[in-house]
Each structure stands twice: as structure tokens, then as C-alpha cells.
N, CA, C and O of each residue as an XYZ file, in Angstrom:
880
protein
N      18.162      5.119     28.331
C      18.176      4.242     29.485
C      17.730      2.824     29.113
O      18.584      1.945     29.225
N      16.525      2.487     28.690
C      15.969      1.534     28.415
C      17.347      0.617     27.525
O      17.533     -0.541     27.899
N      18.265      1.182     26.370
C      19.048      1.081     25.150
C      20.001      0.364     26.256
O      20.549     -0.673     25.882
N      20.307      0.908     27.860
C      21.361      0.509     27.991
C      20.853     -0.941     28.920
O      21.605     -1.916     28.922
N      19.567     -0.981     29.669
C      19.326     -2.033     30.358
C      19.291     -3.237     29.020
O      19.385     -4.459     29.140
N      19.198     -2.785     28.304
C      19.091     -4.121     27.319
C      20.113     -4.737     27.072
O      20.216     -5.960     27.167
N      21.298     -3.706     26.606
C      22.493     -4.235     26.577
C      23.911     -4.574     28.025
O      25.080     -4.911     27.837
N      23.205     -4.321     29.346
C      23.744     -5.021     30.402
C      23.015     -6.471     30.213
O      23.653     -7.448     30.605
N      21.341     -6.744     29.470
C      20.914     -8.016     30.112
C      21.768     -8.729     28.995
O      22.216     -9.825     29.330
N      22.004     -8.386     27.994
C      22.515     -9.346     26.647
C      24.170     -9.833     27.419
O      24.692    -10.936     27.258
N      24.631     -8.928     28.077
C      25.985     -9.177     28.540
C      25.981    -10.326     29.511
O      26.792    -11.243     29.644
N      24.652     -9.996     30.285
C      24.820    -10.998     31.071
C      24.479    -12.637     30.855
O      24.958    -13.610     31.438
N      23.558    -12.568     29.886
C      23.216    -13.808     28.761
C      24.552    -14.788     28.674
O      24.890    -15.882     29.127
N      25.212    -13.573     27.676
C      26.360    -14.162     27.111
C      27.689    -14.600     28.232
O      28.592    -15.404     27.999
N      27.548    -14.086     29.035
C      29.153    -14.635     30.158
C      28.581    -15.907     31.246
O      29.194    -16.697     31.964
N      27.164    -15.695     30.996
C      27.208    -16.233     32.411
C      27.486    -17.906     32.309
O      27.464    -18.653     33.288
N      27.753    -18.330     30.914
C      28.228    -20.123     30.764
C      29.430    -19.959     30.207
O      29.932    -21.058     29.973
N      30.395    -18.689     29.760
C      31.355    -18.688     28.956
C      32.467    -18.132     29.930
O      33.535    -17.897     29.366
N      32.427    -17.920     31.054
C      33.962    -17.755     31.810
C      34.869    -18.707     31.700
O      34.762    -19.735     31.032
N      35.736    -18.383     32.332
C      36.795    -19.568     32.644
C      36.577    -20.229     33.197
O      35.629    -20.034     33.956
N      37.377    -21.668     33.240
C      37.352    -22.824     34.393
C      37.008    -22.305     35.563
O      37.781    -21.526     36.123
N      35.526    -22.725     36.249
C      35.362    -22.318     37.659
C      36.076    -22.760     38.759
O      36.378    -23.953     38.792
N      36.419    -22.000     39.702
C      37.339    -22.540     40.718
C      37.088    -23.919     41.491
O      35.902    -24.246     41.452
N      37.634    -24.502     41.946
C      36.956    -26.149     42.316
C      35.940    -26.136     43.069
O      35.094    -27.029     43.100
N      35.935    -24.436     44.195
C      34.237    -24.696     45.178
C      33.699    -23.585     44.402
O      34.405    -22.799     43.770
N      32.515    -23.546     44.465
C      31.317    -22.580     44.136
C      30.756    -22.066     45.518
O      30.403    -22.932     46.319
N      30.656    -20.917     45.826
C      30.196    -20.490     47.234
C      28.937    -19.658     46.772
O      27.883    -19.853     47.378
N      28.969    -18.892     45.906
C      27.316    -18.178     45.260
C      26.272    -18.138     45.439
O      25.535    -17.304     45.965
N      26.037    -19.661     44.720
C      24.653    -20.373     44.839
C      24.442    -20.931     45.831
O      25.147    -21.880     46.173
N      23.276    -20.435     46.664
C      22.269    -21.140     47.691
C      22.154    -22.479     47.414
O      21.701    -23.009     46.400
N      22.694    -23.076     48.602
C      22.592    -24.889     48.493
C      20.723    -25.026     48.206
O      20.336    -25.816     47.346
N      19.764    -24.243     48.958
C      18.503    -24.404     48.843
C      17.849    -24.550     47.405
O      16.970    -25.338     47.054
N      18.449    -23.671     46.737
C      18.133    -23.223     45.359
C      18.614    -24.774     43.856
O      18.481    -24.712     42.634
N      19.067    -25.749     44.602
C      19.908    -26.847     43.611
C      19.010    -28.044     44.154
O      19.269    -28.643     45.198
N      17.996    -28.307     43.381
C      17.545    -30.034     43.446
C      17.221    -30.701     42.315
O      16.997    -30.155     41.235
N      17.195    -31.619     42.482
C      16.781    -32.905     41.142
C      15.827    -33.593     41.430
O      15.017    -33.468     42.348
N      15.913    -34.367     40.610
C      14.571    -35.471     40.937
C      15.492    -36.856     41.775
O      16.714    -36.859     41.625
N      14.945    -37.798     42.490
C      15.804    -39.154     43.193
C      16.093    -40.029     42.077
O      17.159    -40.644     42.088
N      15.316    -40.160     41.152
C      15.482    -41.060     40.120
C      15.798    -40.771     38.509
O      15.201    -39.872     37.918
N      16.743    -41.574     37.881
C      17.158    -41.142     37.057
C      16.257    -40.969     35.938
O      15.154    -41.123     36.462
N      16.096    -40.770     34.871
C      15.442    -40.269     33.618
C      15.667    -40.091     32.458
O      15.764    -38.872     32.309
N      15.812    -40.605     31.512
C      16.174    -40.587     30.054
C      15.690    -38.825     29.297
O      14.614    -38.418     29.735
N      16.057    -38.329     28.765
C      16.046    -37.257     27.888
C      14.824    -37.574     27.531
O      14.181    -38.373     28.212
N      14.216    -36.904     26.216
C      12.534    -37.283     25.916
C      13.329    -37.194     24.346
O      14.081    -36.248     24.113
N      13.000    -38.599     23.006
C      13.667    -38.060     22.392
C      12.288    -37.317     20.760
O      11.087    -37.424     20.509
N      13.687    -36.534     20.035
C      12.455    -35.971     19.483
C      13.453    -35.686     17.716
O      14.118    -34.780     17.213
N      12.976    -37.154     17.311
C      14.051    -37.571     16.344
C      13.191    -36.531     14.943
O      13.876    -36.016     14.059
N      11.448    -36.358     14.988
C      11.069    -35.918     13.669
C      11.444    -34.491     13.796
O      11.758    -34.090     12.676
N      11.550    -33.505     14.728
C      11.757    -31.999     14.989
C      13.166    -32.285     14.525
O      13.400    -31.724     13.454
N      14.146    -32.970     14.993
C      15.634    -32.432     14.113
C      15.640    -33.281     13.170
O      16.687    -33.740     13.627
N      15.354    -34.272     11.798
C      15.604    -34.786     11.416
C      16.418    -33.873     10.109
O      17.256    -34.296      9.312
N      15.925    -32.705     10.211
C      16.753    -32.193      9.371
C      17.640    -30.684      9.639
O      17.855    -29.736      8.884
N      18.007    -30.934     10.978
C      18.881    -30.169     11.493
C      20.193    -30.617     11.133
O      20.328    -31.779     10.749
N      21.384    -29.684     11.222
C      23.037    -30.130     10.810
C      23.250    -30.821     12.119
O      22.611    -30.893     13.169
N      24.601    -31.397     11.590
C      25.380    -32.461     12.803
C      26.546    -31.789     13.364
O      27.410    -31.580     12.512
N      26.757    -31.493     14.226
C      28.508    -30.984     14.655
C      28.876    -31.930     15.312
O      28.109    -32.390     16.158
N      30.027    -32.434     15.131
C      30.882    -33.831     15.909
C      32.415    -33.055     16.246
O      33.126    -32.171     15.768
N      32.401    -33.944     17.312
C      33.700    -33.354     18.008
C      34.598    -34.512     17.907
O      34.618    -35.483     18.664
N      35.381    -34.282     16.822
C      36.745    -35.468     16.901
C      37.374    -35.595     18.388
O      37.708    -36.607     19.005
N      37.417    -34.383     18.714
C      38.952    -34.700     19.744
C      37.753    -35.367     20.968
O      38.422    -36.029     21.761
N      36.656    -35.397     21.260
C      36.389    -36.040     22.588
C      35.159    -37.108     22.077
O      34.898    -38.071     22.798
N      34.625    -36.956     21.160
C      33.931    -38.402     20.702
C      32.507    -37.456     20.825
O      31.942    -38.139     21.679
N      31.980    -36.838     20.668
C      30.515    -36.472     20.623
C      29.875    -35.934     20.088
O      30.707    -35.175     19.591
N      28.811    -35.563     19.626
C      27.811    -34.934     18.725
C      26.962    -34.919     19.158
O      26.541    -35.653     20.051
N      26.183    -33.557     18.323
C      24.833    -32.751     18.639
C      24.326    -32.319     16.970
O      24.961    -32.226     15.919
N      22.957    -32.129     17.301
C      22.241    -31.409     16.043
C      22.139    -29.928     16.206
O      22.102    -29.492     17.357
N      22.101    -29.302     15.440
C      21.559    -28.196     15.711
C      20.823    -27.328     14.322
O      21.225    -27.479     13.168
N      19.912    -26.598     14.638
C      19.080    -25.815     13.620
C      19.771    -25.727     12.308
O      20.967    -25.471     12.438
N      19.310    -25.884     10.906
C      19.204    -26.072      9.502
C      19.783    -24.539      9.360
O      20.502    -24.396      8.371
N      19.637    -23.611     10.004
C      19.979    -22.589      9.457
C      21.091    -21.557     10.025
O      21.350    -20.399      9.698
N      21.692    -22.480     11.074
C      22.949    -21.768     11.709
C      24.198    -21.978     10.988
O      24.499    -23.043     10.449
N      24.959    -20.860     10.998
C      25.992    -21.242     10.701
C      27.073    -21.948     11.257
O      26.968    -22.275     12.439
N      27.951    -22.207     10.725
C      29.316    -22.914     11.727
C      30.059    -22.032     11.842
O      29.997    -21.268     10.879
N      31.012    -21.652     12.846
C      31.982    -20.724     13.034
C      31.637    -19.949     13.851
O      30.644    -20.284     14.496
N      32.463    -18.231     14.274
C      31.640    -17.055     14.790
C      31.069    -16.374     14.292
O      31.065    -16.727     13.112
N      30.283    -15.179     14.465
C      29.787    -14.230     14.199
C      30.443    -13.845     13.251
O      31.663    -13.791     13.411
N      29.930    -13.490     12.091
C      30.508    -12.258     11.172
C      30.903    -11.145     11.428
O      30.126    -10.345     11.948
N      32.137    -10.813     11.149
C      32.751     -9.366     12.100
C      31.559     -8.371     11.697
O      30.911     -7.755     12.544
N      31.362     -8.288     10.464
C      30.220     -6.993      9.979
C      28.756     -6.750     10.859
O      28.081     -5.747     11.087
N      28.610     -8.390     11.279
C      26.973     -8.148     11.712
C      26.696     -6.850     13.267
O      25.850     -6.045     13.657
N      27.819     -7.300     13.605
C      27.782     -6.182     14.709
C      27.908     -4.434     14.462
O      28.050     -3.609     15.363
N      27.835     -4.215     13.335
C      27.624     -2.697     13.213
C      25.900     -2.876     12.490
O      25.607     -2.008     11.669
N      24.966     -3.816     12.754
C      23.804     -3.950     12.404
C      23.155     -4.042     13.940
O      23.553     -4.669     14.923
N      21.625     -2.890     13.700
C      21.154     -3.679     15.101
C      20.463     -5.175     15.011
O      20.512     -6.003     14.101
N      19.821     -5.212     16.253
C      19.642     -7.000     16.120
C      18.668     -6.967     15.175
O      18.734     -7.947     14.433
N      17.727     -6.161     14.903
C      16.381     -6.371     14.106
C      16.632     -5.964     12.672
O      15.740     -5.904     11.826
N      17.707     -5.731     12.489
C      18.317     -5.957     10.672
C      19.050     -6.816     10.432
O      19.357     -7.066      9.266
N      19.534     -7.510     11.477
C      20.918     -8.239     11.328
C      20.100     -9.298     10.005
O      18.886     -9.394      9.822
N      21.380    -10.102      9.106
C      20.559    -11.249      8.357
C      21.149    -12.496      9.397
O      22.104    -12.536     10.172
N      20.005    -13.564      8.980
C      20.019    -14.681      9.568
C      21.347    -15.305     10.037
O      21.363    -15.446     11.260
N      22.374    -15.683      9.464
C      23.747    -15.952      9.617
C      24.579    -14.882     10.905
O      25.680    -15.174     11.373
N      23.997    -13.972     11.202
C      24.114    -12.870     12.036
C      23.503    -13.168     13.713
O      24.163    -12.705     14.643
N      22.444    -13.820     13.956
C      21.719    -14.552     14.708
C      21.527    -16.027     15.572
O      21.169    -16.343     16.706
N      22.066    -16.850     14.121
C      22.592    -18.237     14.898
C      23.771    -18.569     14.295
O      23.942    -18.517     13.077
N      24.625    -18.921     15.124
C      26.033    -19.388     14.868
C      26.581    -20.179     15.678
O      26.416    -19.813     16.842
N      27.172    -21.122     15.563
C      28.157    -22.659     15.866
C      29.226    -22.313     16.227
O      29.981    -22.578     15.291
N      29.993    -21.706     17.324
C      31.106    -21.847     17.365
C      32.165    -23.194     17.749
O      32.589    -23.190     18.904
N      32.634    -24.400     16.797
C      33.468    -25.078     17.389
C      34.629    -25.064     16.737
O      35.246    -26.121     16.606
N      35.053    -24.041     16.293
C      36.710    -24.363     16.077
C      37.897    -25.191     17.466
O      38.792    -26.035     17.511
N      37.209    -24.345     18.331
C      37.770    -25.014     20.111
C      37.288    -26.279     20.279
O      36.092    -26.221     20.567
N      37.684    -27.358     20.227
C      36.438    -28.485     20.678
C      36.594    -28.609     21.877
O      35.921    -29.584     22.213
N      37.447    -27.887     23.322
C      37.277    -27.703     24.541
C      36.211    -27.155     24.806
O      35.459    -27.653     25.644
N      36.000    -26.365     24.355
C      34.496    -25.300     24.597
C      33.907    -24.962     23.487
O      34.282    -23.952     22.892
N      33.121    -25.559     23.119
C      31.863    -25.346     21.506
C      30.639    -24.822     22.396
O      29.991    -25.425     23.252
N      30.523    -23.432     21.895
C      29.195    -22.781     21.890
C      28.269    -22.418     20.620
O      28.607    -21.971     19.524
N      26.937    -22.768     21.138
C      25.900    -22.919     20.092
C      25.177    -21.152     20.424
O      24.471    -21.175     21.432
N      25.251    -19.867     19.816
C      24.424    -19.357     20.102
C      23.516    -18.696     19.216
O      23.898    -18.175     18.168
N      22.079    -18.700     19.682
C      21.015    -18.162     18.754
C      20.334    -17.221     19.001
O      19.566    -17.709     19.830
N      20.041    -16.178     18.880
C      18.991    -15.095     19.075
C      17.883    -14.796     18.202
O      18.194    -14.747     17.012
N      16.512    -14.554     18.514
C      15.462    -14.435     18.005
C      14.951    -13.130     18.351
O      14.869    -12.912     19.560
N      14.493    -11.968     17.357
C      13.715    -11.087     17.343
C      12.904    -10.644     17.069
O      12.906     -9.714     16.263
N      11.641    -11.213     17.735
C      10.342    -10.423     17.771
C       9.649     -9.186     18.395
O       9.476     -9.058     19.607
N       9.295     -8.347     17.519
C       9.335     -6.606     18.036
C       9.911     -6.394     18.698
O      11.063     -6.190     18.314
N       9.660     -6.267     20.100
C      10.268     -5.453     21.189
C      11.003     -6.270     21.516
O      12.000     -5.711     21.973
N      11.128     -7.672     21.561
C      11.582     -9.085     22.302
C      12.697     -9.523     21.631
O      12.837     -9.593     20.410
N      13.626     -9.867     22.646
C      14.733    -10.450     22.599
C      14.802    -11.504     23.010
O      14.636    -11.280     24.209
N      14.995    -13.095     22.869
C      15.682    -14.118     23.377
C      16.955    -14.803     22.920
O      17.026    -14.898     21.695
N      17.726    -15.180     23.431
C      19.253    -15.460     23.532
C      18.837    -16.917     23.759
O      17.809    -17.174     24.386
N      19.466    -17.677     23.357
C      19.709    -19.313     23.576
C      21.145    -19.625     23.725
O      21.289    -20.508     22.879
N      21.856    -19.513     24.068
C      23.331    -19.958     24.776
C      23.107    -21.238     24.944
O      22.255    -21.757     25.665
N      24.197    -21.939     23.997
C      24.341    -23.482     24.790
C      25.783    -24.008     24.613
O      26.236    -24.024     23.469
N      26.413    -24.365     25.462
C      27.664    -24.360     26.228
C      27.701    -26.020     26.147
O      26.748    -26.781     26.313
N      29.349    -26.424     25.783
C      29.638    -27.624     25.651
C      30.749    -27.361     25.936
O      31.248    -26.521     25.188
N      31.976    -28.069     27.464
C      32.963    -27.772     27.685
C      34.152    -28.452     28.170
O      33.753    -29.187     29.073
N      35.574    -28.602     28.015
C      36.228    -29.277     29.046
C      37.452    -29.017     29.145
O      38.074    -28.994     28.083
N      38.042    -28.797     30.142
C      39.103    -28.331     30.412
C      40.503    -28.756     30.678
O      40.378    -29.814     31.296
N      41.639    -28.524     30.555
C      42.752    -29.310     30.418
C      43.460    -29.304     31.742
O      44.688    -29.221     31.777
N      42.399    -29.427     33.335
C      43.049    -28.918     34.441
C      42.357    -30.213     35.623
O      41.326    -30.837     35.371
N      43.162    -30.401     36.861
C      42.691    -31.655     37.352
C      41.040    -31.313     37.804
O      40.372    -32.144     38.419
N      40.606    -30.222     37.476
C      39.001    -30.386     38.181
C      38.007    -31.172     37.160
O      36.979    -31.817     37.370
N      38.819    -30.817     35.808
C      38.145    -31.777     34.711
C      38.621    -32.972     34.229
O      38.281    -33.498     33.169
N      39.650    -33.515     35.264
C      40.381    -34.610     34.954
C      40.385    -35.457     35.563
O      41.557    -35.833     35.579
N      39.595    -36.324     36.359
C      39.344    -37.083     37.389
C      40.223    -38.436     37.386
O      40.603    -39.126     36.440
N      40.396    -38.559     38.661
C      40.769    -40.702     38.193
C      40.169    -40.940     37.617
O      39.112    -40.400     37.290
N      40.907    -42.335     37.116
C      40.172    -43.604     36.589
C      38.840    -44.201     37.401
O      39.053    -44.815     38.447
N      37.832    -44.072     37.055
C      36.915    -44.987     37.981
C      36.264    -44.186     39.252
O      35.616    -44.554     40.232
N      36.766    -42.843     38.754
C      35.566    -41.776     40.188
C      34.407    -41.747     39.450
O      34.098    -41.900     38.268
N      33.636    -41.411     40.905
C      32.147    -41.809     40.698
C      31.567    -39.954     40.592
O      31.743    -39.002     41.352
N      30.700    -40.128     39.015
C      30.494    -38.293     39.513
C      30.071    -37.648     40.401
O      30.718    -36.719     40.885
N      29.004    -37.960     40.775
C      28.391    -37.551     41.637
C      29.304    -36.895     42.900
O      29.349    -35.700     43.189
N      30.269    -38.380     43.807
C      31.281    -38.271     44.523
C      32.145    -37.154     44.124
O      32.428    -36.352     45.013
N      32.749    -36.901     42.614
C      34.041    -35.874     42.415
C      33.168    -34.334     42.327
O      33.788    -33.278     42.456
N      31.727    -34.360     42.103
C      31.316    -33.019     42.244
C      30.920    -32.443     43.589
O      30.878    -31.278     43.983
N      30.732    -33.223     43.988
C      30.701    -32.971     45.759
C      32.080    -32.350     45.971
O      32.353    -31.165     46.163
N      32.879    -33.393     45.895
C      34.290    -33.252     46.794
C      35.171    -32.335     45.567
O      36.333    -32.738     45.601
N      35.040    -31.467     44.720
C      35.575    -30.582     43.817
C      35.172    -29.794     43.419
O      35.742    -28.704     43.355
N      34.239    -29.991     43.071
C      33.490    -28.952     41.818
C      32.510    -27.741     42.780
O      32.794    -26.543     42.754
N      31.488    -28.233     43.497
C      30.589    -27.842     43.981
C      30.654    -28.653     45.460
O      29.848    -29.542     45.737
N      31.589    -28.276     46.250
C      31.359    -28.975     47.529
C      30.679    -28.275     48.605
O      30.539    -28.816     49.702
N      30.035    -26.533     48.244
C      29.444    -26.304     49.079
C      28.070    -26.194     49.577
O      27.627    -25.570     50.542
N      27.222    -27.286     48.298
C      26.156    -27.653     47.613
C      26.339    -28.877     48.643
O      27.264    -29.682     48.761
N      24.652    -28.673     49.623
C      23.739    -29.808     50.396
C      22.923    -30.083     49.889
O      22.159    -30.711     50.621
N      22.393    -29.911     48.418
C      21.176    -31.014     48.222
C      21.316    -31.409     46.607
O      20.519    -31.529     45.676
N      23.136    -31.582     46.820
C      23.422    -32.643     45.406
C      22.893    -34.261     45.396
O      23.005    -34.847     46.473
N      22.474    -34.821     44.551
C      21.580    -35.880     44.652
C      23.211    -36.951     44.970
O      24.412    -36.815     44.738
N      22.297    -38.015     45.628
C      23.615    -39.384     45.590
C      23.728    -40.135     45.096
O      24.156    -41.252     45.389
N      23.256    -39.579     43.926
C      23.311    -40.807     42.346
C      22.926    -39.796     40.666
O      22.226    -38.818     40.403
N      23.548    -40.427     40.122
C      23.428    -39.831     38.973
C      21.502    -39.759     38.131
O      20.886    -40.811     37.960
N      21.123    -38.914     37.890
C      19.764    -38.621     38.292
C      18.930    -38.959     36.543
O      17.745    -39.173     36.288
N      20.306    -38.871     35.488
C      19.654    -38.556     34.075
C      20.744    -39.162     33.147
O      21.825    -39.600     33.541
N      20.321    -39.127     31.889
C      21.215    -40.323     30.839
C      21.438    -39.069     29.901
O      20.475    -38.303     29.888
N      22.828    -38.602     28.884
C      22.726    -38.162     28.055
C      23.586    -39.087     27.225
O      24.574    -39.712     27.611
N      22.988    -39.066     25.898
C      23.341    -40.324     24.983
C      23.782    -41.596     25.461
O      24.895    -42.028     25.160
N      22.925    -42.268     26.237
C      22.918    -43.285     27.153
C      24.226    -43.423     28.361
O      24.616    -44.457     28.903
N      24.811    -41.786     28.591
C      25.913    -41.955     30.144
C      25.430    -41.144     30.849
O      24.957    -40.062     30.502
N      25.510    -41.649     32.060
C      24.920    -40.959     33.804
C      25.589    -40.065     33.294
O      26.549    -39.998     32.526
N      24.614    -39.032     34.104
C      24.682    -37.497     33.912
C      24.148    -36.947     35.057
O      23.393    -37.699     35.673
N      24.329    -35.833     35.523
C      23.463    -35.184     36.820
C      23.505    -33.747     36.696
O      24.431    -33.135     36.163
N      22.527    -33.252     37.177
C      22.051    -32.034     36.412
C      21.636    -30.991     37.734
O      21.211    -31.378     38.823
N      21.850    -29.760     37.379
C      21.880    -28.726     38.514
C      21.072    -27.561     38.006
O      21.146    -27.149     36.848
N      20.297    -27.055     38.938
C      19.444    -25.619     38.493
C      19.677    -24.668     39.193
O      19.680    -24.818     40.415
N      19.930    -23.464     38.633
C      19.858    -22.265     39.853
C      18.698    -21.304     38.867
O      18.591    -21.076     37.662
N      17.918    -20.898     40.126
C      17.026    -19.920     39.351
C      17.372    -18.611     39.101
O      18.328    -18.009     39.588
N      16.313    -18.076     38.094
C      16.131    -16.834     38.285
C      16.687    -15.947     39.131
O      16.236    -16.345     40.205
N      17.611    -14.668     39.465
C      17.620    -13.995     40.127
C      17.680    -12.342     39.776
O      18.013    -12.206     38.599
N      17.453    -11.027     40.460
C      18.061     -9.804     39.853
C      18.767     -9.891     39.286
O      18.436     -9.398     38.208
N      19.810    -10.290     39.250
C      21.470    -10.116     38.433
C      21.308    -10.672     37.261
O      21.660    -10.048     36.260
N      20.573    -12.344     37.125
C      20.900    -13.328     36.251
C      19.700    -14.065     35.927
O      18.778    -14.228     36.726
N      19.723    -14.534     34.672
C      18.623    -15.593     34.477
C      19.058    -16.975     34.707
O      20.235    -17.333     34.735
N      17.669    -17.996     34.925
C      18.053    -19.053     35.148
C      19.088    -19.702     34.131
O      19.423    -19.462     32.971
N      19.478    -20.728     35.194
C      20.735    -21.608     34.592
C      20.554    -23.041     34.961
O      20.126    -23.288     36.089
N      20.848    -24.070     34.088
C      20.526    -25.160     33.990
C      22.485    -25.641     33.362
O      23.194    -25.242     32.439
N      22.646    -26.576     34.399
C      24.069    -27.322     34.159
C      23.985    -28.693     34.404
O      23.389    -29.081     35.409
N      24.603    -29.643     33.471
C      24.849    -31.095     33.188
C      26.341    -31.296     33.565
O      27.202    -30.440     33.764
N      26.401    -32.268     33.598
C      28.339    -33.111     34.017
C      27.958    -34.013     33.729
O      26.809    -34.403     33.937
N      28.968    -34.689     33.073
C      29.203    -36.007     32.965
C      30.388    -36.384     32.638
O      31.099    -35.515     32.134
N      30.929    -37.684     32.806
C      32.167    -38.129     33.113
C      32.390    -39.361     31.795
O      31.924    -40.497     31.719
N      33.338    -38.564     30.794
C      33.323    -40.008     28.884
C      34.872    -39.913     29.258
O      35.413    -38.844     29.545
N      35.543    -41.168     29.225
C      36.774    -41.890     28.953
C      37.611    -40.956     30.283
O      38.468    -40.209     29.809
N      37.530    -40.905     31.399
C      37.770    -40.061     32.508
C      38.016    -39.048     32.554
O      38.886    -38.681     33.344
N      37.230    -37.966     31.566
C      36.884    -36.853     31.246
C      35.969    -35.970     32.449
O      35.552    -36.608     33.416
N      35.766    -34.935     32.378
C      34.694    -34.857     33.053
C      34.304    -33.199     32.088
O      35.049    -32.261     31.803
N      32.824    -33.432     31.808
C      31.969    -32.375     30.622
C      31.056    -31.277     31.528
O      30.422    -31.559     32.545
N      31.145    -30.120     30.971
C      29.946    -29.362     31.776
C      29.101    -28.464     30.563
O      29.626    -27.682     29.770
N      27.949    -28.739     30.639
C      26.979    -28.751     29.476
C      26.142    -26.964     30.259
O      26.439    -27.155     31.438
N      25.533    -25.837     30.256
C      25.410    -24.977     30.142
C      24.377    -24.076     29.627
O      24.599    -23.434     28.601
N      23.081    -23.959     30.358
C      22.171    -23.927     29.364
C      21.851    -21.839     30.467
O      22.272    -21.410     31.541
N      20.909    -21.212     29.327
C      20.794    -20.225     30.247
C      19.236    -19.984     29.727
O      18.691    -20.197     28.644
N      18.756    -19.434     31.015
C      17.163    -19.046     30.554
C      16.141    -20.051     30.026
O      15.270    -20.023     29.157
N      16.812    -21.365     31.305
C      15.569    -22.392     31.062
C      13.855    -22.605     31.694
O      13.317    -23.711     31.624
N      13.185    -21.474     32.254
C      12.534    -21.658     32.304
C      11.719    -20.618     31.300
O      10.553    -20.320     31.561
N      12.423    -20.067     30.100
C      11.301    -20.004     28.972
C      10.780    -21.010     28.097
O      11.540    -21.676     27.394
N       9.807    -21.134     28.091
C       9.327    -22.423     27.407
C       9.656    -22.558     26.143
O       9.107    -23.511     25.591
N      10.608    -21.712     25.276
C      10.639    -21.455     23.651
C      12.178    -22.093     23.851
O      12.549    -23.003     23.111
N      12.949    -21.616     24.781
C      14.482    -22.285     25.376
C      13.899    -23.816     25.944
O      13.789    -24.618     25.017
N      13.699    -24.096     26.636
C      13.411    -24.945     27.393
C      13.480    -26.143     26.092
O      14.252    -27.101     26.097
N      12.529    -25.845     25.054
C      11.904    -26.874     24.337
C      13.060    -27.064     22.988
O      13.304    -28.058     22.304
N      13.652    -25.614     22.945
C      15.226    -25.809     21.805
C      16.083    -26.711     22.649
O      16.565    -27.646     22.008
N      16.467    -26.658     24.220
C      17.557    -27.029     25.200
C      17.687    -28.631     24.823
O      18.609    -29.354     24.447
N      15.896    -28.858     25.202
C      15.587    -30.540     24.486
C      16.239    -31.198     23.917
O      16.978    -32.174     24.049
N      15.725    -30.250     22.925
C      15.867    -30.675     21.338
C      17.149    -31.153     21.215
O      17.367    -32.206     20.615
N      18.466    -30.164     21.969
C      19.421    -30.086     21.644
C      20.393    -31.823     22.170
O      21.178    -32.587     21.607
N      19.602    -31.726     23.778
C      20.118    -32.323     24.065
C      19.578    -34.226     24.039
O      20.081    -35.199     24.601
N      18.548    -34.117     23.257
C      17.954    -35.193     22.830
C      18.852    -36.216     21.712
O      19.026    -37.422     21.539
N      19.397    -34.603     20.939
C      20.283    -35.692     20.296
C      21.667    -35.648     20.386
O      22.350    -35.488     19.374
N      22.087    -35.756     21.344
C      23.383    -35.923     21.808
C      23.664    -37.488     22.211
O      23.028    -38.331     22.843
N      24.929    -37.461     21.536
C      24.896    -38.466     21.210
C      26.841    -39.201     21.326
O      27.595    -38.236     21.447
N      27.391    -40.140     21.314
C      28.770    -40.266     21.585
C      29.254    -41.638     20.359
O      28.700    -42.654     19.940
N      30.340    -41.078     20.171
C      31.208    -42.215     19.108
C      31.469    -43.188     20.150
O      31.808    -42.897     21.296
N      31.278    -44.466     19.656
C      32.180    -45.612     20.210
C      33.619    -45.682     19.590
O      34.410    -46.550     19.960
């Protein structure tokens, strides 16, 4: 029993930033459950913790991130999965997926004794008009009126900077089903990005999520 609650929570880890294009409204999430701060906020940055982390850059949309010295690039090794998690070797644990540069996922798992944590981090965009906005829409405005229009306490201004572009950022907590979730948008060359974080209020995630997104960063 225990063997199998573990492996429904890992399932749910893993899908809950990696579905498909969400439909243009979200009805799910409790409008109560989504706030920000009124004023916007710069990232916190934290240049000596990655200075010697790898770089992944995304030709096709202009952006880059660091990530941990010891992940690999690519997927999973077909083999590691006939290992359980607490033999797997390192290369088995963190891995880079961006062959897609529509959707590049970063994922890492850590095992201490009994303990499992998953770090999922989601970088995405889609080739459909919900991710394709005019020229010159305002985000905030196209996530209201598309994305999330059934959300009352979306802020009316872009609230946060990632690699110096308005960004606005959404939380849903904790629930039975799911762990918390933490989502970014932002809008590069009339694009529109949805960034994907899961299980941010562990403080060991929380402080990798940072990290991650501290150094994000965009080609001119």
C-alpha cells in the first residue's frame, strides 16, 4: 500500500506542469486561492550559488537559464528506470530535457531515506492563438480575457521582472489531490511563456525555484 501511495504522489508531481496546452478558461482553481503582491519586484539575484552551474539557451525563442553542475542534458536514461530511486546513479535523478525548445523541462529528484522530493521546472510555449497574442497586448489584460478569465483576484499590473520583462505570477496551494503550484507568464517578441514550478512551499524547492529563476535571462 504505502509502495503504491508513493507512486500515485510521483505521478502527480510529474503531470501536473506537463499536460497539454490548457484550454483558454481555467474553472478549477478557486479565484480565492490566487494573489500577488500590488507592487512589482525584481527576482533576488544569487550570482555566487550558480556561478558554476551549466547554461541551457534556447535558440528558437531567445532565453536562458542555469541549472545544477551535475544534471544531465537530454531525458532520462531508458535503463535508470528498472533501478529504484535509492540506487539510481546521479545522471538518473537530474536531467535537462530541451531537445523541444517549446517545452524544456528541468527535472530533479533527491533521496534522502525515506524522503522523496521532485523539483519539476517547466519552461513553455505553444504554437496556438492562446500563446500568440497581438502585437502590443498588455499581459495582464490577455490573461484575464484568455487564459484564466475565471480568476477575480488577478493583479492589474504586472507584479515581477524576469530577466528584466514584466512578468506576473500565480499560486495555487496545497491541496488533497496536488501539491502547491507556482506559475509565471510573460509576454518576449509577442510570444506569450508559462514558467511552472511544483511544490513551492518546500523551502529546499522554493530556494532551487530562485536560483533557477534568478538567472534567467534573454538574448537581445
Amino acid at each position: 500500500m504505502k509502495k503504491m501511495l508513493f507512486v500515485i504522489l510521483i505521478m502527480l508531481i510529474l503531470t501536473a506542469c506537463t499536460s497539454v496546452e490548457p484550454p483558454p478558461t481555467l474553472t478549477e482553481v478557486p479565484p480565492t486561492d490566487t494573489k500577488a503582491p500590488p507592487t512589482m519586484t525584481p527576482l533576488p539575484l544569487t550570482p555566487d550559488l550558480t556561478s558554476d552551474w551549466q547554461t541551457y539557451r534556447n535558440e528558437k525563442y531567445g532565453y536562458s537559464f542555469k541549472y545544477p553542475p551535475d544534471c544531465l542534458y537530454g531525458p532520462m536514461p531508458g535503463d535508470c528506470r528498472t533501478y529504484p530511486l535509492e540506487e539510481r546513479r546521479p545522471e538518473c535523478l537530474c536531467f535537462l530535457k530541451g531537445e523541444n525548445p517549446d517545452v524544456v523541462t528541468l527535472d530533479i529528484t533527491i533521496v534522502e531515506a525515506d524522503t522523496v522530493t521532485s523539483f519539476p521546472f517547466h519552461v513553455s510555449h505553444y504554437d496556438t492563438p492562446v500563446y500568440n497574442p497581438p502585437p502590443g497586448t498588455d499581459l495582464v489584460t490577455w490573461i484575464k480575457d484568455t487564459y484564466y478569465s475565471n480568476y477575480e483576484d488577478i493583479p492589474d499590473e504586472q507584479i515581477m521582472e524576469l530577466g528584466g520583462i514584466p512578468a506576473v505570477k500565480f499560486y495555487s496551494p496545497k491541496s488533497p489531490m496536488a501539491p502547491s503550484q507556482e506559475e509565471i507568464f510573460f509576454i518576449k517578441e509577442d510570444k506569450l511563456f508559462r514558467i511552472c514550478m511544483i511544490d513551492v512551499e518546500n523551502e529546499n524547492n522554493r530556494e532551487l525555484y530562485d536560483q533557477l529563476l534568478s538567472s534567467f535571462s534573454f538574448e537581445e
